[in-house]
C-alpha positions as CSV (number, residue, x, y, z in Angstrom):
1,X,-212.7,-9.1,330.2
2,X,-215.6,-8.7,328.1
3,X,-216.2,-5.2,329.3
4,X,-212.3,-4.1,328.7
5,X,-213.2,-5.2,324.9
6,X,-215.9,-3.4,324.8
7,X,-214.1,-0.2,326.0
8,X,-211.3,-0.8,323.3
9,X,-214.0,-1.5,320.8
10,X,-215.9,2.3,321.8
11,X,-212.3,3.7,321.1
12,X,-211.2,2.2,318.4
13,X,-214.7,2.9,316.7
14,X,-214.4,7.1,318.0
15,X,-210.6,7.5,316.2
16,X,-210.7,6.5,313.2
17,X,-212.3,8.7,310.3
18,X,-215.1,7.0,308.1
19,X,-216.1,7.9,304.3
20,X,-218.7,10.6,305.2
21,X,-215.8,12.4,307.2
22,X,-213.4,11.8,304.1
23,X,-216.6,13.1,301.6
24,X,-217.1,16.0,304.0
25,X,-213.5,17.2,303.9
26,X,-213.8,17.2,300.4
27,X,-216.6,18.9,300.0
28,X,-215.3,21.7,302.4
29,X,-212.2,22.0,300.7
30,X,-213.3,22.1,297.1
31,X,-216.3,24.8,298.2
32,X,-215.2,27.9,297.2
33,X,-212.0,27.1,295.6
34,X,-210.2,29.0,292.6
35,X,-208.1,26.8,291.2
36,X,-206.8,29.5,288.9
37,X,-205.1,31.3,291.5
38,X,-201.8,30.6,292.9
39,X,-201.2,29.5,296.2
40,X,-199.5,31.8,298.7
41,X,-201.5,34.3,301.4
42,X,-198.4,36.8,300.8
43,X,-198.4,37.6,296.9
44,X,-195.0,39.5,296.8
45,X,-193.8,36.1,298.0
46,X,-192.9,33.6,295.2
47,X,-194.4,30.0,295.6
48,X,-191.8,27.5,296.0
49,X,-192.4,24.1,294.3
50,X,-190.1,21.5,295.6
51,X,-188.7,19.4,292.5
52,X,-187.5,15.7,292.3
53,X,-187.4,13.0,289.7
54,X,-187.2,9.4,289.7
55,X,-186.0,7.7,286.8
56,X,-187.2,4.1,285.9
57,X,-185.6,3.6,282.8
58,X,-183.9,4.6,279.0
59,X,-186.7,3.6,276.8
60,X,-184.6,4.6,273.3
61,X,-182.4,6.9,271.9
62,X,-182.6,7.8,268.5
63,X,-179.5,9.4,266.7
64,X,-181.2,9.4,263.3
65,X,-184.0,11.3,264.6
66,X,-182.7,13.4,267.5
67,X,-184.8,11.6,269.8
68,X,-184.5,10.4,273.5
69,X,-187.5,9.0,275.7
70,X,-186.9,8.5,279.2
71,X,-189.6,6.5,281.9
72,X,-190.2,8.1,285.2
73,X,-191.6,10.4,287.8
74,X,-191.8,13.9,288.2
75,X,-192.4,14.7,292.3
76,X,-193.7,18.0,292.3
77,X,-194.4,19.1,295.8
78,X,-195.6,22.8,297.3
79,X,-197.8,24.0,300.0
80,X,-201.5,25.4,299.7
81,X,-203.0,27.1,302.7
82,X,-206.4,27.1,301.5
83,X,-206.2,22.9,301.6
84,X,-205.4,22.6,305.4
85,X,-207.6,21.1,307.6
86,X,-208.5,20.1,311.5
87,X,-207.6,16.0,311.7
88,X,-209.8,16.5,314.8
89,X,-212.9,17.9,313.0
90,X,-212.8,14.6,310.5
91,X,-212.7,11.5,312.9
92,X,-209.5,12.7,314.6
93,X,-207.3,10.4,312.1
94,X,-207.4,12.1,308.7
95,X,-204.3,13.6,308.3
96,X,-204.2,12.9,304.1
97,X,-206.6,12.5,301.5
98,X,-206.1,12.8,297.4
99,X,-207.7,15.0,295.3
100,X,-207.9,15.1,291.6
101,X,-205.8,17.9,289.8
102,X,-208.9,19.0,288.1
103,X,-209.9,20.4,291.7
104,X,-207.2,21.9,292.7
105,X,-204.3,24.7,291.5
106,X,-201.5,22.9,289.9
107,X,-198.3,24.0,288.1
108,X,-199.3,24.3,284.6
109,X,-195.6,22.7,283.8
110,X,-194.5,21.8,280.3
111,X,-191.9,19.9,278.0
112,X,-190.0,23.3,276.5
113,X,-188.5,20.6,273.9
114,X,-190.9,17.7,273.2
115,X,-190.4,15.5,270.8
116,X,-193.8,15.2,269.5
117,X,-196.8,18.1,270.5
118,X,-196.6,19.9,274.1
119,X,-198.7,18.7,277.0
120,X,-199.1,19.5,280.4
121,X,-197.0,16.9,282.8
122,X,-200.0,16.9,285.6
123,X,-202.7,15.9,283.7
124,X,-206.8,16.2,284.4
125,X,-207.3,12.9,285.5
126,X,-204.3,12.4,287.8
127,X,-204.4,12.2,291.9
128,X,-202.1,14.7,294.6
129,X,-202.0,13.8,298.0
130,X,-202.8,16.5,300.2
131,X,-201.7,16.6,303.7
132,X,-203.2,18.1,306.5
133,X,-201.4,21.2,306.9
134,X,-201.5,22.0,303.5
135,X,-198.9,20.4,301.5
136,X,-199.2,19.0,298.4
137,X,-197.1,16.3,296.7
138,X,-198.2,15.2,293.3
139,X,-196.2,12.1,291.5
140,X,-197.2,12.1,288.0
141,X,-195.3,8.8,285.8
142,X,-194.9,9.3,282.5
143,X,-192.8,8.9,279.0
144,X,-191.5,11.9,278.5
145,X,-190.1,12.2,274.8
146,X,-187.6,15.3,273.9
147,X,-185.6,16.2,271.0
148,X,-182.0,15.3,271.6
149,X,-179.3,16.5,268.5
150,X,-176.6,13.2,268.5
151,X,-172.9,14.1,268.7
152,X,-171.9,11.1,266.8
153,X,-168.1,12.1,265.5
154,X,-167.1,9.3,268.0
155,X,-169.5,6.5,267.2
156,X,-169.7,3.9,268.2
157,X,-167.7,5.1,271.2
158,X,-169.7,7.8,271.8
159,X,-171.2,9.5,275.2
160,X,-174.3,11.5,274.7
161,X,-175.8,14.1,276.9
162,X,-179.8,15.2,276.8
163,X,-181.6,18.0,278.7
164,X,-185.3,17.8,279.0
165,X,-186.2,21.3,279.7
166,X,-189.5,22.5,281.5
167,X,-191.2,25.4,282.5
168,X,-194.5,26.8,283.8
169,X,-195.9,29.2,280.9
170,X,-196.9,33.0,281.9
171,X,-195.0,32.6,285.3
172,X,-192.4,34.3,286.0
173,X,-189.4,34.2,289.1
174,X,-191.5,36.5,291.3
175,X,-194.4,34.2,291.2
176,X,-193.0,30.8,291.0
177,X,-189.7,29.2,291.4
178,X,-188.6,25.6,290.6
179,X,-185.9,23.9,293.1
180,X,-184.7,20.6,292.9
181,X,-184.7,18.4,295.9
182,X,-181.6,16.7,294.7
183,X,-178.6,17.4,292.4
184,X,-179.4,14.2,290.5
185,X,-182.3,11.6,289.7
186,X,-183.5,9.1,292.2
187,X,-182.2,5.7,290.4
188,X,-182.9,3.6,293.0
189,X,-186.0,2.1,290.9
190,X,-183.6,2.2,287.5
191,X,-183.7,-1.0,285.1
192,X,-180.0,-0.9,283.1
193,X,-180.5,-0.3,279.3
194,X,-178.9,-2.6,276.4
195,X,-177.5,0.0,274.4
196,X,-176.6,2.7,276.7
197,X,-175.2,3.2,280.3
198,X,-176.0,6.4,282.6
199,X,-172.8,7.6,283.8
200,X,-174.1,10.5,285.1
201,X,-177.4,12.8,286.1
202,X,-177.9,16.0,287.2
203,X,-181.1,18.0,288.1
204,X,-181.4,22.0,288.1
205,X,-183.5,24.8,287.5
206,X,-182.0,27.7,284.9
207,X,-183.6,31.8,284.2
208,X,-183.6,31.7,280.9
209,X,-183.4,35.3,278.7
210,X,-187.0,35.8,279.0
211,X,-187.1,35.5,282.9
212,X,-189.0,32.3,282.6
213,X,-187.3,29.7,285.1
214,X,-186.8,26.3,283.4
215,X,-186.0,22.9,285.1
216,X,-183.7,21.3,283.2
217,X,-182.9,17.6,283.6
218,X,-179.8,16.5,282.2
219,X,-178.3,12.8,281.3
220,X,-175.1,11.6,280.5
221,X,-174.4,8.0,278.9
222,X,-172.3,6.1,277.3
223,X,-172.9,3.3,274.2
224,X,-172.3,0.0,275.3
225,X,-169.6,-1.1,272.6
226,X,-169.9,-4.9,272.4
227,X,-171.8,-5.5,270.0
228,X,-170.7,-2.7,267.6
229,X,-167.1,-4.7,267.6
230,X,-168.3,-8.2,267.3
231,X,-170.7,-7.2,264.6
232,X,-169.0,-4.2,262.9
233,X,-165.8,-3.0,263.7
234,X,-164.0,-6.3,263.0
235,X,-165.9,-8.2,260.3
236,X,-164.6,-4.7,258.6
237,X,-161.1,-4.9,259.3
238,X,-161.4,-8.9,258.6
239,X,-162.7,-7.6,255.1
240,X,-160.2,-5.2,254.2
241,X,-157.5,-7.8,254.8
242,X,-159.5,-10.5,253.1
243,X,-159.1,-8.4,250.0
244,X,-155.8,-8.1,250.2
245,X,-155.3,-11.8,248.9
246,X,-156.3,-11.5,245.5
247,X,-153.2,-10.3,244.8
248,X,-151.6,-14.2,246.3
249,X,-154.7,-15.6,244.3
250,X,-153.4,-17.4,241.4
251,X,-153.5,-16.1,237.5
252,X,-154.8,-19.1,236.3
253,X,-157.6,-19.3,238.7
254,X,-159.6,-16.8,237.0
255,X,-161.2,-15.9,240.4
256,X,-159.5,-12.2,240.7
257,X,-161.4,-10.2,239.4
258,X,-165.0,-11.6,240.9
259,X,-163.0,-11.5,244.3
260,X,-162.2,-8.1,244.7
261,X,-165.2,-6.4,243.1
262,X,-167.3,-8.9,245.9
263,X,-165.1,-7.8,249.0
264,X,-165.5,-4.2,248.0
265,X,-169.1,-4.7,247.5
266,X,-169.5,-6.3,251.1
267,X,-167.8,-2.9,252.4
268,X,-170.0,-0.9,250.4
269,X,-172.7,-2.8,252.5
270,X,-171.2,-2.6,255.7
271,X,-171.0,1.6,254.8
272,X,-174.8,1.9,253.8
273,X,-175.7,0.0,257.1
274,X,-173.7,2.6,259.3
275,X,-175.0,5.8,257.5
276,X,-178.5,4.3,257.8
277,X,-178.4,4.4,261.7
278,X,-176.7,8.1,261.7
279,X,-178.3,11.5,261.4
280,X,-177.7,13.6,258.0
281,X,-176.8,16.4,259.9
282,X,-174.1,15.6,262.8
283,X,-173.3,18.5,265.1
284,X,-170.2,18.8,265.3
285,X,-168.4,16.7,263.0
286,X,-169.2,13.5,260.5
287,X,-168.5,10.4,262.4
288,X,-165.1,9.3,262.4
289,X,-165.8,5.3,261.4
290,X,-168.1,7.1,258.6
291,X,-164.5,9.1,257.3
292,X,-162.5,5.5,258.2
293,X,-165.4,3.5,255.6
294,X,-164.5,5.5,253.3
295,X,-160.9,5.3,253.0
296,X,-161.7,1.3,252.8
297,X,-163.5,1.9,250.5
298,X,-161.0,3.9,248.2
299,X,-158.2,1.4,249.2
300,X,-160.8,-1.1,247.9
301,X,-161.0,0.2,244.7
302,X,-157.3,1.1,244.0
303,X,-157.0,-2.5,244.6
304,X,-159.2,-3.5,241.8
305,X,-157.4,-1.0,239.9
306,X,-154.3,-2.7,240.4
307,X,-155.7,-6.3,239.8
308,X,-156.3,-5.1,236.5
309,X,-153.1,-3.6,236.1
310,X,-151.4,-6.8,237.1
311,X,-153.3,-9.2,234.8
312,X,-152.3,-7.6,231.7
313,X,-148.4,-7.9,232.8
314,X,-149.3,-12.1,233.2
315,X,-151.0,-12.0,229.7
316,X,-148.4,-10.1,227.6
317,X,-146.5,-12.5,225.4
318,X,-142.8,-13.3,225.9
319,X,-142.1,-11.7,222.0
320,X,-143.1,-7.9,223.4
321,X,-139.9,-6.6,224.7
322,X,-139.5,-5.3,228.9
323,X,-138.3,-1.8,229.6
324,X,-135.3,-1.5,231.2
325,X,-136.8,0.1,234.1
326,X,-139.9,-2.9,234.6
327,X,-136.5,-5.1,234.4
328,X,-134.9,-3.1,237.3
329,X,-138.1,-2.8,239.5
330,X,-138.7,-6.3,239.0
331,X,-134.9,-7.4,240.2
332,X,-135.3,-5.3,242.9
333,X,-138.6,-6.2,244.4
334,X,-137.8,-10.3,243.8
335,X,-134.0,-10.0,244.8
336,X,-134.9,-12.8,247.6
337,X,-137.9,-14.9,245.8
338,X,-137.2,-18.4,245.4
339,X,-136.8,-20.0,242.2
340,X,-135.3,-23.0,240.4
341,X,-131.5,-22.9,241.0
342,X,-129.7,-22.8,237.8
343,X,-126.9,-25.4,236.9
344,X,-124.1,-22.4,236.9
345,X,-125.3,-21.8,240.4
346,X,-125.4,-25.6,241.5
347,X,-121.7,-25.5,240.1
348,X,-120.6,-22.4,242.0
349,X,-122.2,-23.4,245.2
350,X,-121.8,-27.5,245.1
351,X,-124.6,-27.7,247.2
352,X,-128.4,-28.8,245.7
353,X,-129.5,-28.6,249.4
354,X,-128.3,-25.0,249.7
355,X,-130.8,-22.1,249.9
356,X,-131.6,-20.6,246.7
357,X,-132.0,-17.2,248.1
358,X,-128.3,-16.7,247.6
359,X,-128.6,-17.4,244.3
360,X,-131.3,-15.3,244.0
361,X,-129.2,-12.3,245.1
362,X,-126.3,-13.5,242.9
363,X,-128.7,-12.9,239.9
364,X,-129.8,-9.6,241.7
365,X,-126.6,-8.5,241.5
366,X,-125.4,-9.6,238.2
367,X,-125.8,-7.4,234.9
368,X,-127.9,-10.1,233.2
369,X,-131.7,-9.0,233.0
370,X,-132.4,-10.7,230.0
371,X,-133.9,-13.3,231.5
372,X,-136.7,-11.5,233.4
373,X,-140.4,-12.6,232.4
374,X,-143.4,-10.8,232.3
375,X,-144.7,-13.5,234.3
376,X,-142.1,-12.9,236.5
377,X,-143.1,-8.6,236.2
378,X,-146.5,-9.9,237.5
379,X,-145.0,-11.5,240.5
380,X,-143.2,-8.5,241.5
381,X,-146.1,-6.2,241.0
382,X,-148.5,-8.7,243.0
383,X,-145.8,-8.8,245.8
384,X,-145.9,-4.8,246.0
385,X,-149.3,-4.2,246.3
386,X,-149.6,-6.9,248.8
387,X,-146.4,-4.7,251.2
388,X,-147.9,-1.0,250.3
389,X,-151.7,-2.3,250.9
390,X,-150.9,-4.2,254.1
391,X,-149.1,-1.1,255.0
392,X,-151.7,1.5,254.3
393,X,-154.6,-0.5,255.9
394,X,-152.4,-1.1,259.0
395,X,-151.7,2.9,259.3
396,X,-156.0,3.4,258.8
397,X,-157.3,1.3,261.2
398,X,-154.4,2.5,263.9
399,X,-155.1,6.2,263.4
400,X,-159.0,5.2,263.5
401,X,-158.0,3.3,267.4
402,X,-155.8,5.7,268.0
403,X,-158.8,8.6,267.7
404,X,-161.0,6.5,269.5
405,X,-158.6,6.1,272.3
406,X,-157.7,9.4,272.6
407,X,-161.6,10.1,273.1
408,X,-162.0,7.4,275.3
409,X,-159.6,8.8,278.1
């Protein structure tokens, strides 16, 4: 028994590689290498670099400033004859190793639309792992930060799609070419995003008009809407038929004036908030809510407009004589309005219990409009506006859905 483990132990000790063979492959490898010239023993034959990315996560996206940065790695993988080696010549088990990039030829590849300045993806003091028969597979993680213009005509329901486009400078088809492993990124390691959700990916390499080949990665997502309703959408619309009360607010109170001015104030509000978040330039169109804020916002002040008009009806003195045609509009819009039932009508009807909207439309129909106030002007006015507003916010915010849902499908 103790001469079997012995045996294994001899063995075990001859296969496997130690440091002085891993040193002394590097040193062999490294020893007269150019890293300035491409790989490839046939140079009418383009070098192939195998392309795939994993994507860890949405870090931000920026409408105001055309910005998206997006957290993952860029597999970049070729083959380089000069870097294959004899396993058996290196303690028989060395089939990998990892060089730095400063020691060997890499893709000089670059962010075509950064954000910020342009840098090289592989960077100096990055690893590759480098495989026995010469292929190389470099994983580089990084932020990578491009320009991004926002299509916001449908915010917040909007979908946005980026492209991060790279290419390798001075290279052209017949010396390198970019092909993507995949169609679309490697999400398996992907953390969801609060804001947005990817609905779709899509990886592929493009020869642009200068003959340069560019990878382009592309992603598609969608806002997550939630919180844009809760905390926009309908304190808006809550708002706008808030204000619509002043005009059942009464006279007396005082309070009409202050009420409407502070309603339309909070919409004002609500309208700086919503252009502070969007771009000043939108490609194609304005957004909708922005064109939507501001129809609320000139409903808003045609209703302190009419609160105005409407107080000086309730503070004109019985003495100052009605037109004819106030007396008309005012029959006609308070032909069923309740009101004290006259002792002529008590006597026609023999009822006190009876509905005075019949005598209502008995003095609606009667010639006598001498007795029509210009208290009773206000009430008609107030009872107007309070019909065409309703009826003009109602037709807003259903052709502002409406747009939305049309978009949405």
């Amino acid at each position: 028994m103790r001469g079997l483990l012995v045996v294994l132990c001899f063995f075990w000790c001859v296969d496997g590689y130690t440091i002085q063979d891993q040193t002394q492959l590097h040193t062999n490898l490294t020893t007269g290498y150019d890293r300035r010239v491409r790989p490839g023993i046939d140079r009418t034959t383009p070098l192939q670099i195998d392309i795939k990315f994993y994507l860890t996560s949405l870090k931000e996206f920026s409408e105001g400033l055309s910005k998206i940065g997006i957290v993952g790695s860029l597999s970049l993988e070729w083959t380089d004859s000069r870097l294959a080696w004899n396993p058996t010549n290196y303690g028989g088990d060395l089939y990998d190793t990892t060089l730095f990039i400063s020691d060997i030829w890499v893709p000089f590849l670059v962010l075509m639309n950064p954000f910020d300045k342009v840098r090289k993806v592989l960077l100096n003091g990055m690893s590759c792992k480098v495989y026995d028969y010469g292929k190389v597979n470099c994983l580089p993680p990084d932020l990578y930060e491009a320009t991004c213009d926002a299509d916001v005509t449908y915010y917040p329901f909007d979908s946005q799609t980026c492209t991060l486009k790279f290419y390798v400078p001075a290279l052209s088809p017949s010396d390198i070419i970019l092909r993507p492993n995949s169609s679309t990124f490697d999400t398996l390691l992907y953390e969801e995003n609060g804001l947005w959700s990817i609905k779709s990916t899509r990886l592929y390499y493009h020869v642009n008009l200068y003959n340069f080949e560019e990878l382009r990665l592309e992603i598609n997502m969608k806002r997550r809407t939630a919180y844009y309703i809760t905390g926009l959408l309908l304190p808006i619309a809550l708002m706008n038929f808030l204000q619509i009360l002043v005009f059942a607010l009464p006279v007396e109170s005082g309070e009409r004036m202050g009420f409407s001015i502070t309603v339309l104030l909070a919409v004002a509000v609500f309208l700086t908030i919503i252009q502070d978040k969007l771009p000043e330039a939108s490609e194609p169109n304005v957004s909708c809510l922005t064109y939507k804020l501001l129809v609320d916002m000139l409903l808003g002040c045609a209703m302190v407009i009419a609160v105005v008009f409407g107080m000086n009806f309730y503070h004109k003195t019985d003495d100052k004589e009605i037109p004819a045609g106030l007396k008309s509009f005012t029959r006609g819009v308070m032909m069923c309005r309740k009101r004290k039932i006259s002792t002529a009508s008590i006597e026609k009807y023999g009822d006190t219990e009876k509905t005075p909207v019949e005598c209502v439309n008995d003095y609606a129909n009667s010639d006598v409009t001498s007795n029509v106030t210009w208290n009773d002007v206000g009430l008609a006015f107030d009872k107007l506006c309070i019909i065409l507003f309703l009826v003009l916010l109602i037709s807003s915010n259903f052709i502002y859905l409406a747009t939305m849902g049309i978009m949405s499908s």
